[in-house]
N, C-alpha and C positions, 0 to 999 in steps of 0.2 A: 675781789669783791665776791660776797655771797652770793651764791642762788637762792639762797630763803631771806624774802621780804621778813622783818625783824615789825612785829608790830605793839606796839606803846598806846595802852590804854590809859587815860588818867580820867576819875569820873572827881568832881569837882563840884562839893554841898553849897550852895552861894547864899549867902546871907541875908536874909528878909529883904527885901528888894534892890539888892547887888546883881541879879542876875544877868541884866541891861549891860552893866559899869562894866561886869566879869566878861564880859561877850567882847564888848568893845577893846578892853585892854590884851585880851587872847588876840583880836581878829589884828590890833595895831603891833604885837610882837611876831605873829605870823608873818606880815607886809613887808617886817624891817630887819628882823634877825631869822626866823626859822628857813625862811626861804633862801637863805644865803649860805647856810652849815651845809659843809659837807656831809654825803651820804641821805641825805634828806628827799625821801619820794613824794609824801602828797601827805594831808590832815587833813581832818574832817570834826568840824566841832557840831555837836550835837545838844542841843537847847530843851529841857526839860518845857511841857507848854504847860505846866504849873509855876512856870519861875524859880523851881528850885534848885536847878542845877546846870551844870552842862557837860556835857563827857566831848573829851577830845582824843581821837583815834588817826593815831601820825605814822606813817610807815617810812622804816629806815634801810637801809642796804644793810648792816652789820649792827651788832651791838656794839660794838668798838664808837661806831657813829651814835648812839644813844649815850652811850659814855663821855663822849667829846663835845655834846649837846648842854649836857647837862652840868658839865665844867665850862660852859663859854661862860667867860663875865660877862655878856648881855644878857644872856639866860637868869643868870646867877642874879642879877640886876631886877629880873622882874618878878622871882620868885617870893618876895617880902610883899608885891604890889599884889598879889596874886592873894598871897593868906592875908590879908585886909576884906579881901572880897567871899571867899571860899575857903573849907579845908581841900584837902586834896587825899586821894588814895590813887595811886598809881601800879601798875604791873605790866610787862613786855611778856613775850613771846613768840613763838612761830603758828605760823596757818596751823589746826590741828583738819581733821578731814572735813571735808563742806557736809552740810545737812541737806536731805532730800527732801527733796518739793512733794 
């Protein structure tokens, strides 16, 4: 296991009034698949309060874990349900230095 938390940004355009639907279908694959993959620390979905979007911010132990994430058939299953609702832009990384208060 890594010592660098691996972080998975995805910001997610939701479609003239999908924003509701795109929330709900995130929060119900979170409940039933994400929380079960290995390597998998904590997500955090973040709700535009214009309704346009939502960015969801998921921290992994490893890229290897993002990678096995992103090949599960449940995963794989809901990424059709997901571009119905939103496009998507996605990007990972590690912590770069914190910003001063």
């Amino acid at each position: 296991m890594s010592d660098e938390t691996v972080t998975l940004i995805n910001v997610l355009r939701a479609k003239p009034g999908k924003q509701d639907a795109l929330i709900a279908l995130l929060k119900e694959n979170m409940d039933t698949v994400v929380r079960t993959l290995h390597g998998w620390k904590e997500t955090r979905l973040i709700a535009a309060e214009d309704g346009t979007g939502v960015v969801i911010c998921s921290e992994w132990e490893t890229p290897a874990a993002v990678e096995a994430m992103r090949s599960d058939p449940r995963m794989k299953a809901c990424f059709p349900k997901i571009a119905e609702l939103a496009s998507l832009d996605s990007f990972q990384g590690m912590m770069a230095a914190s910003a001063a208060r």
